[in-house]
N, C-alpha and C positions, 0 to 999 in steps of 0.2 A: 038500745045500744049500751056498750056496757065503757062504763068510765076505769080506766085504770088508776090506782093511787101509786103514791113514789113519796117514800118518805124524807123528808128532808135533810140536808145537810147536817142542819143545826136541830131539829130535831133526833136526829143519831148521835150528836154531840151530847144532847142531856141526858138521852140513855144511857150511853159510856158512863159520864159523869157521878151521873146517882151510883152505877152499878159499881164502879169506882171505888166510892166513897164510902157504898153498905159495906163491900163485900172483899176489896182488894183480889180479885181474881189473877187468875196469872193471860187467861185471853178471853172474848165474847165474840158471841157469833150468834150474827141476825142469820136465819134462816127463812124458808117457806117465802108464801106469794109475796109477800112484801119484800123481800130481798131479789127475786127473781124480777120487781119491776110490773107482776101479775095481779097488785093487790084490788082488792076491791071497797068499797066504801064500808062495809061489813066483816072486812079483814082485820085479824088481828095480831099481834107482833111474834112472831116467834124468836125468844131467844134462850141458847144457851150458855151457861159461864161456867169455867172451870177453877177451881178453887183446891188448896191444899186442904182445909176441911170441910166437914161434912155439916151440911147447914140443914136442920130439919125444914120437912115440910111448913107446918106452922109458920117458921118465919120467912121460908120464901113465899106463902100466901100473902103474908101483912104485908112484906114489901113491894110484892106485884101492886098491891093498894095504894100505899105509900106513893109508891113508883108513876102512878098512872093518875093521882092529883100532882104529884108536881108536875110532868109534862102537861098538864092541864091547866093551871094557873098561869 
């Protein structure tokens, strides 16, 4: 049987937050199974931010890193 995941309040809170903080976007958007409420234990967060500039790959890698110890700690 398959378990659905539902990410939490305040777990979307620390997302915002970090993404915030890196990045100053002007909006973010949780998308995919985790947003639809379909995720699964093996799911993983889809999100997009929109920003006035252009942030290279490189540092959006380290921060997805960054990103995923602090909601971890």
């Amino acid at each position: 049987m398959r378990q659905e995941m539902y990410l939490s309040e305040a777990y979307k809170n620390k997302v915002v937050d970090f993404l915030l903080k890196e990045f100053h976007p002007k909006f973010i958007c949780l998308f995919g199974s985790l947003a639809k409420g379909e995720g699964r234990e093996d799911s993983d967060i889809d999100i997009a931010i929109y920003t006035d500039q252009v942030i290279p790959p490189y540092i959006l890698f380290t921060a997805a890193n960054v990103m995923y110890k602090y909601l971890n700690s």
